[in-house]
PyMOL CGO cylinders between C-alpha atoms (Angstrom):
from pymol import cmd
from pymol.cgo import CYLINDER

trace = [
    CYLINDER, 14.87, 58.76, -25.92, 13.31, 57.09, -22.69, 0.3, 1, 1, 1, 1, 1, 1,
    CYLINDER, 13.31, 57.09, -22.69, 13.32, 53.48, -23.04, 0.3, 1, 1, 1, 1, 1, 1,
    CYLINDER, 13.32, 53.48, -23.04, 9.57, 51.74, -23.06, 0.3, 1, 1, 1, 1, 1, 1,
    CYLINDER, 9.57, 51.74, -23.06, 8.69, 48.78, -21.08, 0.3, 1, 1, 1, 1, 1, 1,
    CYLINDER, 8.69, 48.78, -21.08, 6.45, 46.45, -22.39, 0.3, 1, 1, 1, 1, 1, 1,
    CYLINDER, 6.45, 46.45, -22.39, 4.72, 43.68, -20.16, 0.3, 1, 1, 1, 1, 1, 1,
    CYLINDER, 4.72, 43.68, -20.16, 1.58, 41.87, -21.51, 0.3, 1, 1, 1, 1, 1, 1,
    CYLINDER, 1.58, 41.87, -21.51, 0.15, 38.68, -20.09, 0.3, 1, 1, 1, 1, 1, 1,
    CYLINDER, 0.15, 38.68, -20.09, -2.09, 36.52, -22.22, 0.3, 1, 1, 1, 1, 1, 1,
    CYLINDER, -2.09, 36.52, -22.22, -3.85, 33.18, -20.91, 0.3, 1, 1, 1, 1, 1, 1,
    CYLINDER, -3.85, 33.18, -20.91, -4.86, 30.72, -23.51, 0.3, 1, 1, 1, 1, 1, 1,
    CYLINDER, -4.86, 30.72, -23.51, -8.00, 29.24, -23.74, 0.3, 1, 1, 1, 1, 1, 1,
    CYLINDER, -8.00, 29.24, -23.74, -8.61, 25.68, -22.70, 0.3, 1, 1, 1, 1, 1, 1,
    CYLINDER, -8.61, 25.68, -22.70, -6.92, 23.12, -25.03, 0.3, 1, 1, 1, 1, 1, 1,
    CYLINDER, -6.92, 23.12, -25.03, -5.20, 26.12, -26.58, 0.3, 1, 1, 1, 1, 1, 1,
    CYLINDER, -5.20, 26.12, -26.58, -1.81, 26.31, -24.56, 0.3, 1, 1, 1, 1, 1, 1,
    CYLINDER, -1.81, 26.31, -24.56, 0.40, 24.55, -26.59, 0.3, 1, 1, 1, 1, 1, 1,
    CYLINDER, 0.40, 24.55, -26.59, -0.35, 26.31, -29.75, 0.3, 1, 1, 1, 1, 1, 1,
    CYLINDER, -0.35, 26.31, -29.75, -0.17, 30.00, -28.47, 0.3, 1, 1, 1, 1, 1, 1,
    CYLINDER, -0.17, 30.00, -28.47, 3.40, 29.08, -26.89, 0.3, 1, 1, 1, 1, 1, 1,
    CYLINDER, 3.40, 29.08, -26.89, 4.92, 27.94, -30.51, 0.3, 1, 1, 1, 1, 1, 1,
    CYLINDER, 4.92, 27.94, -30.51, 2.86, 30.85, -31.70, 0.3, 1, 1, 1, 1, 1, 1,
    CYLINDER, 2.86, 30.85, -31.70, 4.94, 33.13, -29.03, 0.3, 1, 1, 1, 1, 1, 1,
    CYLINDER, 4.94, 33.13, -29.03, 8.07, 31.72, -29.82, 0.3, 1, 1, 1, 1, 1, 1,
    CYLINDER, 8.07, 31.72, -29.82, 7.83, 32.33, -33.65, 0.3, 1, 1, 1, 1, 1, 1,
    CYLINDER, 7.83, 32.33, -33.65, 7.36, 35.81, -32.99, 0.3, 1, 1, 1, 1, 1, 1,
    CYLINDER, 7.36, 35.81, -32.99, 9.93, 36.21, -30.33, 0.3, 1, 1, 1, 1, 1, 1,
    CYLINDER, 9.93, 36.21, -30.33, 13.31, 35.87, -32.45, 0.3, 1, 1, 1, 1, 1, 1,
    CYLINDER, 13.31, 35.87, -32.45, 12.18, 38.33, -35.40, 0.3, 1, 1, 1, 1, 1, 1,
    CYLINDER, 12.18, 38.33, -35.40, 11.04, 40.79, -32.49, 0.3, 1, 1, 1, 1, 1, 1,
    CYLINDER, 11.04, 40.79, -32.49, 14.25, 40.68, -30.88, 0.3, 1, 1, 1, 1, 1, 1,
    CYLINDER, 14.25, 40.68, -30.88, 15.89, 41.50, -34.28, 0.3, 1, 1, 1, 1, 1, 1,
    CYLINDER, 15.89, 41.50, -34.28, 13.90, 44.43, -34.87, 0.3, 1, 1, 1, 1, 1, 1,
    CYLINDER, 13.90, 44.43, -34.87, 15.61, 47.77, -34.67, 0.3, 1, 1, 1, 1, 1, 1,
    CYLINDER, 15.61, 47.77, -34.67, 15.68, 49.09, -31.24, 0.3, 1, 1, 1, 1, 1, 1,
    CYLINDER, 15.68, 49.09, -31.24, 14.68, 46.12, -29.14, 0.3, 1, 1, 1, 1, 1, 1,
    CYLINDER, 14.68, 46.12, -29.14, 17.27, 45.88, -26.35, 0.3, 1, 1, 1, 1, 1, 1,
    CYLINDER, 17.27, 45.88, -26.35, 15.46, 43.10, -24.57, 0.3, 1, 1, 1, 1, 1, 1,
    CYLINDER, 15.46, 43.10, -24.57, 12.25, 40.23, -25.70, 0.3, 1, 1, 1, 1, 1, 1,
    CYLINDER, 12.25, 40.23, -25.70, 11.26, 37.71, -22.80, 0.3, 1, 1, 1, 1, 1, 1,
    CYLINDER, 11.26, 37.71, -22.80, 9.26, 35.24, -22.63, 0.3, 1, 1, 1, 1, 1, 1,
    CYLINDER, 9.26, 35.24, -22.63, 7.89, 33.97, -19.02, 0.3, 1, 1, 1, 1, 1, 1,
    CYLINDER, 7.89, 33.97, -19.02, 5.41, 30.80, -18.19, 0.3, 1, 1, 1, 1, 1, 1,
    CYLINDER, 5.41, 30.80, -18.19, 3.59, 30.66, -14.82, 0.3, 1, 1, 1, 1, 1, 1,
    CYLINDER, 3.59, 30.66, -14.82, 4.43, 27.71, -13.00, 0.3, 1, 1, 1, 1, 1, 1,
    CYLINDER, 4.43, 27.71, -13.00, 0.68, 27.41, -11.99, 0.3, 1, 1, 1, 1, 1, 1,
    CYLINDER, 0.68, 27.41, -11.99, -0.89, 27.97, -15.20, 0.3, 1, 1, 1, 1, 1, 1,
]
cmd.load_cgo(trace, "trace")
């Protein structure tokens, strides 16, 4: 099977940033245990 790439980019509302990053990370270390998930990154801009 063909591997599947994945990229999403979400942009919190105003006031909202810090609670969809701890939301992000809560989800990211069961995701990388799921069966068949190679790779699970998580990426901030720098600007936003």
């Amino acid at each position: 099977m063909e591997p599947v790439y994945i990229t999403a980019v979400l942009k919190a509302k105003q006031g909202n940033e810090q609670r969809l990053y701890e939301a992000l990370l809560k989800v990211a270390s069961p995701s990388r245990d799921e069966a068949g998930c190679q790779e699970y990154r998580l990426h901030q801009s720098a600007e936003d």
